[in-house]
Each structure stands twice: as structure tokens, then as C-alpha cells.
N, C-alpha and C positions, 0 to 999 in steps of 0.2 A: 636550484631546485624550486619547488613551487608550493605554497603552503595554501592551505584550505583551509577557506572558511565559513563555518556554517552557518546558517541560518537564525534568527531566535526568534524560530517560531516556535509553532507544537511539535509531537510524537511526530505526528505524520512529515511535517517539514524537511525532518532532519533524514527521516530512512530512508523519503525517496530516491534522496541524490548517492543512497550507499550505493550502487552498482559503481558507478565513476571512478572512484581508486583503484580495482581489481580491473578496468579498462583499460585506465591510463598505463598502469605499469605493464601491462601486455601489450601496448601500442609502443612505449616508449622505453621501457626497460629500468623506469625511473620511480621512486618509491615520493608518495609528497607529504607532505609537514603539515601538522600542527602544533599550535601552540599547546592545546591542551587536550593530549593524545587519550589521556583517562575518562576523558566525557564520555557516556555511556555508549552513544552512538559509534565512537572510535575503536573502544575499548580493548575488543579483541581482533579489528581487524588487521593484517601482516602487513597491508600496502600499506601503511600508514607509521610513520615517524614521529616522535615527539622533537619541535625544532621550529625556525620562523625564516623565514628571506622577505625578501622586497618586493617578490615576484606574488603576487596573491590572486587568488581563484574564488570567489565571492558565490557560494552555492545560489543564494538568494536572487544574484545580477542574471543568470542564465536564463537568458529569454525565452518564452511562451507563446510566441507569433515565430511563426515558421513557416517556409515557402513553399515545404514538399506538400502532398495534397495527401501522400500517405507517410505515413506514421508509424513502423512496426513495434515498437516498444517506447516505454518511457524512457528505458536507456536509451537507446537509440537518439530519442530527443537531446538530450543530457550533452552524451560525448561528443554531438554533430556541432552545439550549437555553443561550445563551453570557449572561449574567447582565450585559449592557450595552446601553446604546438603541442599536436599530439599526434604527429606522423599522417598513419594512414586514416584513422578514426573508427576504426573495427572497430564491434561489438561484440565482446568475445563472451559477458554476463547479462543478461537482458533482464536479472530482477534485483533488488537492493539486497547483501547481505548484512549478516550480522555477526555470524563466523562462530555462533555459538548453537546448540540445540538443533543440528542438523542433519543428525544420522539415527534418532531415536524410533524407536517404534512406536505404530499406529497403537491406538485405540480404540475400542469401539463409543466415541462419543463426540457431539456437536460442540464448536464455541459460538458463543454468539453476542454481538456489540447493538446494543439498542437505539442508541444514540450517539450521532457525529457532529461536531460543529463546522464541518465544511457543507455539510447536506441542509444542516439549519434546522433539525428536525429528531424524532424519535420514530421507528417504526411503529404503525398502526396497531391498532389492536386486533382487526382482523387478519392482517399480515400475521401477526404472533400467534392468532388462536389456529390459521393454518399448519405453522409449522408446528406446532403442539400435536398436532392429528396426524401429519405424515411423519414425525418424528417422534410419534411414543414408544418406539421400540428401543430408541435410543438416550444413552445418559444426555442432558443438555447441561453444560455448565455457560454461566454467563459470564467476560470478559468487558474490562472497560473501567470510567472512573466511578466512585464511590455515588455521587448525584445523578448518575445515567437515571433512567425509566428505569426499574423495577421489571424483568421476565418473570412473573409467577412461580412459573413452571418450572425455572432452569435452578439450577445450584449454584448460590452465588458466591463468583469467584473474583469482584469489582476490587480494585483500590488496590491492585498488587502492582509489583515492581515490572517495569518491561521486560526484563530478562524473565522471569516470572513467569510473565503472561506469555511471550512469546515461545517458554517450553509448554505451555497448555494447550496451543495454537499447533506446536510442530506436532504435539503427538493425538491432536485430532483428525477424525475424517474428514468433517467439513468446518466449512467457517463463514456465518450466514451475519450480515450488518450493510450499513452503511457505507457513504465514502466517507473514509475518516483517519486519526490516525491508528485504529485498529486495523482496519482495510490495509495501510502502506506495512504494518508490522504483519500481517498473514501473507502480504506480499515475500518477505523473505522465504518462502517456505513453500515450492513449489509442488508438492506432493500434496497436500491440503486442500481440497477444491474449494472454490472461493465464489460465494453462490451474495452479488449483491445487489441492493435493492435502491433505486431508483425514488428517493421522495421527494415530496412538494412539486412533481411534474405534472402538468398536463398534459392529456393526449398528446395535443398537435408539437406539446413541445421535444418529443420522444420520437417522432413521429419517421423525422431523417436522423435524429442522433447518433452518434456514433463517436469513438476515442479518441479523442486526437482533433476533434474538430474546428477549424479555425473559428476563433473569434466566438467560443464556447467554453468561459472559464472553467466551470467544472468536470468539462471531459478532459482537461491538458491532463490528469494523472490516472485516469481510468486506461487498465491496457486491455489488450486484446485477450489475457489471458479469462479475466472473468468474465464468470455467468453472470448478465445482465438481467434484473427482473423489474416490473413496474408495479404500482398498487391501483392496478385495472383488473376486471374481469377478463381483456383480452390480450392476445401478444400484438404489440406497436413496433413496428421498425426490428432493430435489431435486440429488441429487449421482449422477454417471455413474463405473461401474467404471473401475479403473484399466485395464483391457485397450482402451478405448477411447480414451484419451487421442493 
């Protein structure tokens, strides 16, 4: 058997690689290990065994130079390129789970993440004063850590537990932030539309962007599922002004 091991990065680090378990054992029939099956990341998922071998799967080794020129999902990326037998290499989960908060009912209210440290940045204040005006109809609660920016406007809901956040997240309509690891945890939860914004870009740097694109470290975990916006007056490439969000 084959034991996985995570990453010690952030939030984000750790969910993206969640789709991989729920792959591997539908390609392989084979359930794989970890040492320490209660990390929160593990916690409730079924592919996943408490236990160690010789044989190790390093989430973190899984390269990000890739040869295809398309890209269909981050899973995709993941199980194509993971340095272990796994048969055919289906994709049979194209989003990371978490195997908890996923059959609850909607809401009527927004989440929203201010600030990411992959993006390097906080959203705008005119970005926020938009969504304040096409979003007064709605409750806004705000998700993320305790020192994010401050949303005004939103209900603050900062410095909860990921399980936590992540049922605030399943039982909203939308989910408006950064790339971040807020972004990978609304990632679990494909009923939430995931509306994210594009900072510290320039024009021209937006201009061909797109997910997945080679030898563009911040697209390798942007999928095709999300709403792309920029903090332009206009829409650039494949990403839509922020006036329309």
C-alpha cells in the first residue's frame, strides 16, 4: 500500500491534493495510509487509512510543469502527474473533498475572503464598495483569519475552525475572494458559485491568462470552474471587470 504525505503548507496546500484519494481507489481499488489519519484534512475522508509502508506519495513532490497545453481540472493535473501506479489515471472527482457539510441547504447569503496570501494582497476598496451595492439585498458574512482586512459591511465570521467555515461556505450562494486557502476550501463544494478576483494584475498581465498555464505559477490551481474577475474598468482576456461581479 501506499501512504500519503501531506504537505506543511497552509489551508490551501493541503485541500487541493483532497480529490487524489477518492481517484486513486476508484482507479486502483486500493485504499492509502497515513500516518496521521486525524489531521483535519484526512479526518472524515473513507479512502483514507490510519497506517505507514515504504512506498510514499509526497503531495508536495507532484510537479507543476506539465506537457498537455490543456488542462481540464486541478484533479486532472494531480492524478496524471503523481509518480505512483494507478492504472488507468481516470478522473472520476474533479474537486477536492472534505466529506463533511455537503448535502445542507442553501441560504440566502454571500461569504466572502478579503485577503489571501498566495495573491499577496487584500481586495480593493472599490472592488468592496461594489459588491456592497449589488449585494444589499443580501446577508454578507465574512470568512477567513482574524488579521484579514476588515469588510465593513459583512458580519464577521474571521478566526473560525475550517470545519466551521467550510459549513458557512456549503450553505452560502455565493463565495466572493481571492486565490487563497479560502478559495481551495469553497473549492470543496461545488454548488456555491465561486465568483474570484484577480489582484495586483496588470492589464497586459491578464491579458492571455488563463488556468493552467504553463510557466504561470499562480494559475497552476485556478480551475476552470471559477468566475474570473480583474480590478479593471474592463473585461481582459478571460477574466470579467470587477463592475460586474
Amino acid at each position: 500500500m501506499v501512504t500519503i504525505v501531506n504537505n506543511p503548507g497552509g489551508i490551501g496546500d493541503k485541500i487541493i491534493y483532497l480529490s487524489f484519494p477518492e481517484n486513486y481507489f476508484k482507479n486502483t481499488g486500493k485504499k492509502l495510509l497515513s500516518p496521521q489519519k486525524e489531521e483535519w484534512f484526512f479526518k472524515y475522508n473513507p479512502y483514507i487509512e490510519e497506517g505507514y509502508s515504504n512506498e510514499l506519495l509526497e503531495f508536495s513532490s507532484i510537479p507543476t510543469n506539465y506537457k498537455e497545453e490543456i488542462i481540464p481540472s486541478v484533479a486532472y493535473r494531480i492524478i496524471k502527474n503523481a509518480n505512483i501506479n494507478i492504472g488507468d489515471r481516470r478522473v472520476f472527482l474533479r474537486h477536492p473533498r472534505l466529506y463533511i457539510h455537503e448535502n445542507i441547504k442553501k441560504e440566502k447569503y454571500i461569504t466572502i475572503h478579503s485577503t489571501g496570501i498566495t495573491c499577496g494582497g487584500s481586495i480593493p476598496d472599490n472592488v468592496l464598495e461594489k459588491i456592497k451595492e449589488k449585494y444589499s439585498n443580501f446577508r454578507i458574512i465574512q470568512i477567513g483569519g482574524p488579521n484579514d482586512k476588515k469588510v465593513y459591511f459583512a458580519e464577521d465570521f474571521t478566526g473560525l475552525s475550517v470545519f466551521d467555515t467550510a459549513e458557512l461556505i456549503s450553505k452560502s450562494i455565493i463565495f466572493i475572494g481571492p486565490n487563497s486557502g479560502m478559495m481551495n476550501l469553497a473549492f470543496c463544494y461545488p454548488s456555491t458559485c465561486k465568483k474570484i478576483i484577480l489582484l495586483n494584475k496588470e492589464e497586459k498581465e491578464i491579458e492571455y491568462f488563463y488556468p493552467f498555464k504553463k510557466n504561470i505559477n499562480d494559475s497552476n490551481w485556478l480551475d476552470f470552474h471559477y468566475t474570473l474577475y480583474n480590478t479593471h474598468d474592463l473585461d481582459i482576456g478571460i477574466t470579467f471587470s470587477y463592475t460586474k461581479i
